[in-house]
Structures are given as structure tokens and as C-alpha cells.
N, C-alpha and C positions, 0 to 999 in steps of 0.2 A: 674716265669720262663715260656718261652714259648713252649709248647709243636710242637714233630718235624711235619712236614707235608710233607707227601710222594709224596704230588702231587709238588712240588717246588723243587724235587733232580734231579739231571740229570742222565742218565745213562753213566755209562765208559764204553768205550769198553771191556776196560780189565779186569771188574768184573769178578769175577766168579759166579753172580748171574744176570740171563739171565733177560731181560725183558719178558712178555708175549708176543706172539705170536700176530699178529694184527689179527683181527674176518675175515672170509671167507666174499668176497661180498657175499651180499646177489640172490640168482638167481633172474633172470627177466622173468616173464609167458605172450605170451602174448593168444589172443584168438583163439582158435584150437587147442591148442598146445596139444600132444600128451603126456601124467605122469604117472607114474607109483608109487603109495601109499605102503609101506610097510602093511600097513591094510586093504585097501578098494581094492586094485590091479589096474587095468588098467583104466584110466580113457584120459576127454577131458576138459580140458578148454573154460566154458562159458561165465567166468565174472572174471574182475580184479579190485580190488578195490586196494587203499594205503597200507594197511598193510595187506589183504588178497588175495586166490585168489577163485572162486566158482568152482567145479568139477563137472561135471557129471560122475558117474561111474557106470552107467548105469541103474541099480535098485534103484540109491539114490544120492542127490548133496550133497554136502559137503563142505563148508566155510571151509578154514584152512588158519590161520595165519602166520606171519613169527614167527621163522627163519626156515619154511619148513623144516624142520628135515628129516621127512620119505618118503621127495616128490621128484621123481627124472625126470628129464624132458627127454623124448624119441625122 
């Protein structure tokens, strides 16, 4: 017996079991940019990398990844 595979079912509209919600785009930083850290507080965009982006927040830079969680753009 072949076991089922949830990736292979379609979704009905008319389920009453909702698909997930598609993920937020991701924000785009570019350099200057003005952010504000729930942790570090106010900072500037110096460097952008692929999946990071570098801060200066004044006293200290800070590499942070995506999905930027706590980084909000000003």
C-alpha cells in the first residue's frame, strides 16, 4: 500500500481547511537606507549581501539575516 502524499492533493475551495497563508516577500535593503532594530535601535545600511544585510548602529555593525524579523525600514 502506498502511503498518501500531501504534496500531490489539490486544494478545494470549498474545504473548510484553509491552505496556509503564502510567506510575506521578503523586504529589499538597499545602501543608506534608513532601519530601525527592535534590539540595536536605529541604525544605517552599509553593505548588502544575498541573504544578509550589514548595519551600522552606531556603536556597533551588525550582520543580520533574513527573514529580518525585528528590522523595519524608515
Amino acid at each position: 500500500m502506498k502511503p498518501p502524499s500531501a504534496a500531490t492533493r489539490r486544494h478545494l475551495p470549498t474545504s473548510p481547511f484553509k491552505p496556509p497563508p503564502p510567506a510575506p516577500p521578503v523586504e529589499v535593503f538597499t545602501l543608506d537606507d534608513q532601519v530601525s532594530h527592535d534590539r540595536y535601535g536605529l541604525g544605517r545600511v552599509i553593505g548588502v549581501e544575498d541573504e544578509a544585510v550589514l548595519i551600522d548602529f552606531g556603536s556597533r555593525q551588525e550582520r543580520i539575516t533574513t527573514p529580518y524579523a525585528k528590522l523595519i525600514k524608515l
